[in-house]
LOPADO-193776 format. One record per atom (N, C-alpha, C): residue number from 1; atom name; x, y, z. Coordinates in steps of 0.1 Angstrom, whole numbers, plus 5000, padded with zeros to 4 digits. Layout:
N
 num atomo    u    v    w
 NUM    CA    X    Y    Z
...
END
This chain:
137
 num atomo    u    v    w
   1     N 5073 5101 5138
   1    CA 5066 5090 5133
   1     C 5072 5077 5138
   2     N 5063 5069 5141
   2    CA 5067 5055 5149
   2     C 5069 5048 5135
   3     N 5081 5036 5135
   3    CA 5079 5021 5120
   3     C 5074 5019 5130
   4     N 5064 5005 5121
   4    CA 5058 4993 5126
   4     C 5065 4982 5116
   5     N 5071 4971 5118
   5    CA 5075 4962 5112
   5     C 5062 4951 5103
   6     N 5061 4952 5092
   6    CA 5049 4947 5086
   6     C 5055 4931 5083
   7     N 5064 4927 5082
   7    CA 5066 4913 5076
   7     C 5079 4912 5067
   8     N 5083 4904 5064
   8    CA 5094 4898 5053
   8     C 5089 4901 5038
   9     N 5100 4905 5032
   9    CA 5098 4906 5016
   9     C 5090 4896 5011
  10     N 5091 4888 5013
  10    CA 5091 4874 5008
  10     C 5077 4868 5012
  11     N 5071 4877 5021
  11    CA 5056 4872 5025
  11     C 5046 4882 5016
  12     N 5055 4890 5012
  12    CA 5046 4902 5004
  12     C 5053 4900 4987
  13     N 5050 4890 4981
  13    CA 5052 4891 4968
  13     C 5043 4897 4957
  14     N 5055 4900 4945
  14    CA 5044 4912 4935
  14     C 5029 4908 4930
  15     N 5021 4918 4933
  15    CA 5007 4914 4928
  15     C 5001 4910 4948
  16     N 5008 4913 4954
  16    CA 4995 4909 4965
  16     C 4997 4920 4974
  17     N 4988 4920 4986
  17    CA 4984 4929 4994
  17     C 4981 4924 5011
  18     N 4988 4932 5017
  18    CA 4984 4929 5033
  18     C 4976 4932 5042
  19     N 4966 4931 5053
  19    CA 4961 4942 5055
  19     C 4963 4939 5072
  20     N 4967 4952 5076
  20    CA 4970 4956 5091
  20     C 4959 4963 5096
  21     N 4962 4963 5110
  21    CA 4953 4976 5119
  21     C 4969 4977 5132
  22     N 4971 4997 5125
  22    CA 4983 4996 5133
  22     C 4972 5012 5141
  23     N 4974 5013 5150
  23    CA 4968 5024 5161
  23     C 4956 5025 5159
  24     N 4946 5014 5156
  24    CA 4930 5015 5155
  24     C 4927 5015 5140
  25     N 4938 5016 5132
  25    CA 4938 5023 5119
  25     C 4935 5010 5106
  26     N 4930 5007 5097
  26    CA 4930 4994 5091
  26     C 4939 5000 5080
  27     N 4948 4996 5077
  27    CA 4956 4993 5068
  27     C 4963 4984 5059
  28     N 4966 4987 5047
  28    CA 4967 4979 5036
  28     C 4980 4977 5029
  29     N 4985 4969 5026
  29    CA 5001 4969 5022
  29     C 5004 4965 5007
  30     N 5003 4973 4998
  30    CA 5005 4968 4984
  30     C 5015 4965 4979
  31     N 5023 4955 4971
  31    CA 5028 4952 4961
  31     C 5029 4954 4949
  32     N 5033 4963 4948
  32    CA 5032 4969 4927
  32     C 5044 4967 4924
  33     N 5047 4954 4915
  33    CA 5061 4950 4905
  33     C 5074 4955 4917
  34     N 5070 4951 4926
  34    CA 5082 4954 4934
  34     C 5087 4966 4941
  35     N 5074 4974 4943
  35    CA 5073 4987 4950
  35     C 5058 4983 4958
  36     N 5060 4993 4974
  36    CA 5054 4989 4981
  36     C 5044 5005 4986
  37     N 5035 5000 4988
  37    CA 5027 5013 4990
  37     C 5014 5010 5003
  38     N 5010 5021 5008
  38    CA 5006 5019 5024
  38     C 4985 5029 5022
  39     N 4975 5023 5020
  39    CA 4964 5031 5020
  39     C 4958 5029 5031
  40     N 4948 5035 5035
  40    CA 4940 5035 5044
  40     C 4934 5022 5038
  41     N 4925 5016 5051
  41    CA 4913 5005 5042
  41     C 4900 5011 5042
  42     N 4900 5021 5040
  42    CA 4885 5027 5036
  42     C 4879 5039 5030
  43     N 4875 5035 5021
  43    CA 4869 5043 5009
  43     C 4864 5057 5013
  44     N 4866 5069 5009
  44    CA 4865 5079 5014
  44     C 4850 5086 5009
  45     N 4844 5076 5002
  45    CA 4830 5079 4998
  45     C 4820 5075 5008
  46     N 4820 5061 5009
  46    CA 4810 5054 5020
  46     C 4812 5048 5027
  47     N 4830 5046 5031
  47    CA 4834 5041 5041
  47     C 4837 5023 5036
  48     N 4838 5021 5029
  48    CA 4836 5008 5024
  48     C 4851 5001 5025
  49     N 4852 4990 5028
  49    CA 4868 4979 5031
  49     C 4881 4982 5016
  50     N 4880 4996 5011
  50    CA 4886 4995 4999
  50     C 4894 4990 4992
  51     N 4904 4987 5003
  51    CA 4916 4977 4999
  51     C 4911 4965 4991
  52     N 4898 4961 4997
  52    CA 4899 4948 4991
  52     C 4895 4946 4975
  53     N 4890 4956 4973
  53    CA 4890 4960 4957
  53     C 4899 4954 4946
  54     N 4899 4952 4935
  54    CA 4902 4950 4924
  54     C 4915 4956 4923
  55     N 4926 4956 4920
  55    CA 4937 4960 4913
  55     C 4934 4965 4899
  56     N 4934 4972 4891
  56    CA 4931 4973 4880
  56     C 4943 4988 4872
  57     N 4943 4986 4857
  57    CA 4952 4999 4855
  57     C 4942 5008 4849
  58     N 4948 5021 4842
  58    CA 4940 5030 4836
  58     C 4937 5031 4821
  59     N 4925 5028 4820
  59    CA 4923 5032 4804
  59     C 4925 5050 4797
  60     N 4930 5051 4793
  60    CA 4931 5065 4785
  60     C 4932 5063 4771
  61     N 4923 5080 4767
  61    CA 4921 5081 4749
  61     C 4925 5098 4747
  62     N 4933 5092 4739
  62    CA 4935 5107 4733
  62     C 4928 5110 4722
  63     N 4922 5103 4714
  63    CA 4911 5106 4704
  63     C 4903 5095 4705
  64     N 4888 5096 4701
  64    CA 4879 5090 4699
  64     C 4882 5074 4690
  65     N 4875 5064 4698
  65    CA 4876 5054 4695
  65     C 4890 5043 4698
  66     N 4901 5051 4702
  66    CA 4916 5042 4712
  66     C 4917 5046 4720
  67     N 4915 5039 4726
  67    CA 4919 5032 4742
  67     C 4935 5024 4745
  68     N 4939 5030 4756
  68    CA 4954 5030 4755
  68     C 4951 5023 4772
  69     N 4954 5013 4773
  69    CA 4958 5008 4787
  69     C 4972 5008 4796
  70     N 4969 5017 4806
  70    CA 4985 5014 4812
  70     C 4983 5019 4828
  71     N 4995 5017 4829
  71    CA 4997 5015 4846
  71     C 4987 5003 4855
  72     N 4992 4989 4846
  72    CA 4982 4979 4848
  72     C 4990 4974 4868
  73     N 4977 4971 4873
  73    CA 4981 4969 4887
  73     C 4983 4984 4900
  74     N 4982 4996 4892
  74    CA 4980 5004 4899
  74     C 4969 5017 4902
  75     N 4958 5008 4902
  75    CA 4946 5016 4905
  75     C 4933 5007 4909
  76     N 4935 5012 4919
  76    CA 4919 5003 4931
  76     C 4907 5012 4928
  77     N 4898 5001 4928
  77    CA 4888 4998 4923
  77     C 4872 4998 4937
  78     N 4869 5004 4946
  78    CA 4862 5003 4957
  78     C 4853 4989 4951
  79     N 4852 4985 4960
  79    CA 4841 4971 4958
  79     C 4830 4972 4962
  80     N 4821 4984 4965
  80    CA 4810 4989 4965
  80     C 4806 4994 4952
  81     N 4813 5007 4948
  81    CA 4806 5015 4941
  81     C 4817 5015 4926
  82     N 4825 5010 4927
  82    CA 4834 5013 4916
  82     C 4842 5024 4913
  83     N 4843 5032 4923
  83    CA 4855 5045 4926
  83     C 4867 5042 4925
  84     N 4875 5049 4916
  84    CA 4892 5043 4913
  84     C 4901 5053 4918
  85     N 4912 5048 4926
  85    CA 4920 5053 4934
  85     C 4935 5051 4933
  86     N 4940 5060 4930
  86    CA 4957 5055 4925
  86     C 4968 5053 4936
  87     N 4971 5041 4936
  87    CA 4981 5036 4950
  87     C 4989 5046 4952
  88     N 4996 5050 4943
  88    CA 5008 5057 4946
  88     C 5006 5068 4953
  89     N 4994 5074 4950
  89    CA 4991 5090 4953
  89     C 4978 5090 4966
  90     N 4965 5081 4961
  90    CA 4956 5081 4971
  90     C 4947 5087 4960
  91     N 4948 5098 4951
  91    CA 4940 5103 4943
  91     C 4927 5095 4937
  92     N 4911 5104 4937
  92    CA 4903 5098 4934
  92     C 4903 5098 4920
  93     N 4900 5092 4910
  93    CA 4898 5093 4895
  93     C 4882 5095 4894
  94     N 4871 5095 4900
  94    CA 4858 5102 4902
  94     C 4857 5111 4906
  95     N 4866 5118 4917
  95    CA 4861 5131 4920
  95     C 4881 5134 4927
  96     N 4883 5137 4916
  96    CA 4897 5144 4925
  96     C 4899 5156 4931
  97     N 4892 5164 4932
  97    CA 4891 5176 4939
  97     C 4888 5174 4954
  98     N 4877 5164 4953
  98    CA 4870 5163 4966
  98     C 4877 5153 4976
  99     N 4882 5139 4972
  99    CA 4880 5126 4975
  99     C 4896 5123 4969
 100     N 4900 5120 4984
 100    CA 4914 5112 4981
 100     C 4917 5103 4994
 101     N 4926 5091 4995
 101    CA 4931 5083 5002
 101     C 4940 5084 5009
 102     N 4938 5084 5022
 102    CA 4949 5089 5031
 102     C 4961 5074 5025
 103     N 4974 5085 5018
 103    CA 4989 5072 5019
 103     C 4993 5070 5032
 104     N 5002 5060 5034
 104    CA 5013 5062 5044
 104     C 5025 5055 5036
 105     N 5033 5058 5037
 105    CA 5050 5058 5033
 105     C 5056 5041 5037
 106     N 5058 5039 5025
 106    CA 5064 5023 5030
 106     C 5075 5023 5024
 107     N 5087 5018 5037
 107    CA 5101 5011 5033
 107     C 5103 4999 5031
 108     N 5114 4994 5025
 108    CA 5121 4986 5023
 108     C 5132 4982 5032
 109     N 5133 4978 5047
 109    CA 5148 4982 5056
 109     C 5157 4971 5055
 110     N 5167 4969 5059
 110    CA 5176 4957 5063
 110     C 5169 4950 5076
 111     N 5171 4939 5077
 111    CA 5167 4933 5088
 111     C 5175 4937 5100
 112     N 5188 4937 5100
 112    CA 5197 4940 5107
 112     C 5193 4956 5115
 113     N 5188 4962 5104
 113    CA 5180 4976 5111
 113     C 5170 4972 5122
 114     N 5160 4967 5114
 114    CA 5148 4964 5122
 114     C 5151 4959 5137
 115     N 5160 4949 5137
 115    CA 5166 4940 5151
 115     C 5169 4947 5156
 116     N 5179 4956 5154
 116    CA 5185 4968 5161
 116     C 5177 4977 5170
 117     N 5172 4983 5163
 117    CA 5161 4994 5171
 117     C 5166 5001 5177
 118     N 5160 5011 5187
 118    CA 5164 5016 5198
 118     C 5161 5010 5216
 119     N 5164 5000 5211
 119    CA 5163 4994 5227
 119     C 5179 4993 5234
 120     N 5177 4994 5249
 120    CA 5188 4989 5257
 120     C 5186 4981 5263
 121     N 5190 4967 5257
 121    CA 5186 4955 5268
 121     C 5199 4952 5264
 122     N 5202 4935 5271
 122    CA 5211 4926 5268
 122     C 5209 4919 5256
 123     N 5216 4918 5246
 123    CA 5210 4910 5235
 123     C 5224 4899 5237
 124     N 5214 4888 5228
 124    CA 5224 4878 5220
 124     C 5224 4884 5202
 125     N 5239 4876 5200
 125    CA 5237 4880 5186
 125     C 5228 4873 5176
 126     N 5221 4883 5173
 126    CA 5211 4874 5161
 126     C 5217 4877 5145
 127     N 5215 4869 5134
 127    CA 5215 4871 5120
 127     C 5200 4870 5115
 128     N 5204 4881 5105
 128    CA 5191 4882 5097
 128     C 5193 4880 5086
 129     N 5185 4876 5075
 129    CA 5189 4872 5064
 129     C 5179 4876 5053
 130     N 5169 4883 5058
 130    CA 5160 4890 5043
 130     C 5155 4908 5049
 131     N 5154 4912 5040
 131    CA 5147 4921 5043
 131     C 5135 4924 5051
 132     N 5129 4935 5054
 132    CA 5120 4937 5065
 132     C 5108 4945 5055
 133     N 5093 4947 5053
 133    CA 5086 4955 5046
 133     C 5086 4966 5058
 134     N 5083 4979 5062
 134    CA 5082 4985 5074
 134     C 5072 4998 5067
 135     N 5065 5003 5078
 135    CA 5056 5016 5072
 135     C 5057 5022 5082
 136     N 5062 5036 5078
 136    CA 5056 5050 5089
 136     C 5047 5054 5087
 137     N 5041 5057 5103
 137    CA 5027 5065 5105
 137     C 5032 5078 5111
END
């Protein structure tokens, strides 16, 4: 698996989302309360820009008439048809058997990693001073 370096912590704050195209691929960079998660951008129903969907959490009832809200911020919402999809997993909440979201794995690295790399050139010395967001494909 190749990293691709997505940006600084600090440009990806909680509650927002990034969206890449790394190998042809559109891709999406989430922010959930300080955890970072990697979807395809496209809806596995009709193909639709999914990412750009709603953030929303899950309503659940254990008996008739309460409604229990939680895991607010982690479940997309397609902006076509209203198909909900769980960041963490990719899982459809309409059709889970059939229909799920390709993830990809997102780190947290040191900058000092990132710089590093596996290159052999001449460097000068550089400092880094924030972290790096990074995703394997």
């Amino acid at each position: 698996m190749a990293k691709h370096v997505i940006g600084p912590v600090a440009e990806l704050p909680p509650g927002s989302r990034k969206f890449v195209v790394i190998d042809d691929r559109p891709i999406a960079i989430f922010n959930v309360k300080g955890e970072f998660f990697g979807l395809l951008n496209r809806c596995p129903h009709q193909g639709a820009a999914l990412c750009e969907g709603p953030l929303i959490g899950l309503a659940q009832s254990k008996d008739p008439g309460e409604i229990e809200y939680t895991r607010p911020g982690e479940i997309l919402r397609c902006p076509w048809h209203g198909w909900e999809f769980d960041v963490r997993t990719g899982q459809s909440y309409c059709d889970p058997r059939r229909f799920r979201v390709k993830t990809y794995p997102v780190d947290v690295e040191p900058g000092t990693a990132v710089v590093k790399g596996p290159y052999v050139a001449e460097t000068i010395k550089v400092a880094v001073e924030s972290d790096y967001v990074v995703v394997d494909l």
